[in-house]
N, C-alpha and C positions, 0 to 999 in steps of 0.2 A: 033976299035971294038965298036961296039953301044950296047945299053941296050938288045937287043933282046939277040946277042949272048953272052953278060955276062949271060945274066937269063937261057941261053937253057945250058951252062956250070955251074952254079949250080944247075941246077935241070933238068939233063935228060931226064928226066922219064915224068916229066909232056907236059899234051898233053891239048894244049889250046882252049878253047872252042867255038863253030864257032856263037853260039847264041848270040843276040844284051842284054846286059842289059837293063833290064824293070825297068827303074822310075819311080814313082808314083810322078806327080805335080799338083795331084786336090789340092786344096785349101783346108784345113779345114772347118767346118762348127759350129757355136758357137750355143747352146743349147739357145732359145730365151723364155724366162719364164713369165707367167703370173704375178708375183706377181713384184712387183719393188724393183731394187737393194736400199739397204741404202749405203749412201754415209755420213759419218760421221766425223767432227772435234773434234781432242782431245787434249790434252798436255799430253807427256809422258817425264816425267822424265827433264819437265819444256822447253820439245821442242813440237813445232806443228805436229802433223801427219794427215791424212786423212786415212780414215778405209773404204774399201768395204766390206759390205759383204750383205748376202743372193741370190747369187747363186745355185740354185738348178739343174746344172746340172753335168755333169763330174769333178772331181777334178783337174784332167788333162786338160781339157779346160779352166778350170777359171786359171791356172798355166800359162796357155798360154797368155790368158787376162793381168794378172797382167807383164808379157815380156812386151807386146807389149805396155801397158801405161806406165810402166817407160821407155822407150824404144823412145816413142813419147815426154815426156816429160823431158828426160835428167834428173831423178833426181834415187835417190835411195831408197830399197823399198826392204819387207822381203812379204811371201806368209806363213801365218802359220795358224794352226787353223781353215778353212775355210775361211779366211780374208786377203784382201791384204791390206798392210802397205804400205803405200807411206810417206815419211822423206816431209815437210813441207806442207801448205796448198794449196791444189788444187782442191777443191771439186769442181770450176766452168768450170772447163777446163775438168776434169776427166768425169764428169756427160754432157761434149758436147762431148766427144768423145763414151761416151755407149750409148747414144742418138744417135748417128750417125750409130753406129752398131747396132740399133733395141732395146735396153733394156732399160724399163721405171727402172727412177732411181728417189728416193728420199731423199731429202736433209735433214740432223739433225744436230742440233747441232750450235750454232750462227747465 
């Protein structure tokens, strides 16, 4: 007995539907902002972080943003506040990867 007729024996009744599922696999598009991201070093709680922030577009995109650089750079990292947290200093690597996706970024801080 294969999966078909176990499914049509618990569920009689249902009548399967002959339409193709529709995907959506356009790519996202990142809101690209006039002003420049600050890319900032800090010590918190006597460890190093790196601070993004000034984003002015979706909050859900820059969510997206902050995935895909800790994502790129194997480290770990909190999204709060309008601000992505990334756990040690990365500001030169972080600020060549938003420079490669289109967003002027500026460096503070050391």
């Amino acid at each position: 007995m294969d999966l078909q007729d176990q499914l049509k024996k618990l569920f009689p009744d249902h009548q399967p539907s002959e339409e193709p599922e529709i995907e959506d696999n356009t790519p996202h598009e990142l809101f690209v902002q006039k002003e420049p991201m600050i890319c900032k070093y800090e010590k918190r709680k006597g460890k190093p972080t790196t601070i993004i922030e000034g984003y002015e577009g979706e909050e859900e995109d820059f969510k997206i943003l902050a995935k895909e650089i800790k994502t790129k750079l194997s480290v770990g990292g909190s999204f709060k506040d309008g601000a992505i947290i990334i756990q040690g200093d990365y500001r030169d690597k972080i600020m060549k990867i938003l420079q490669e996706k289109g967003f002027k970024t500026k460096r503070v801080g050391g």
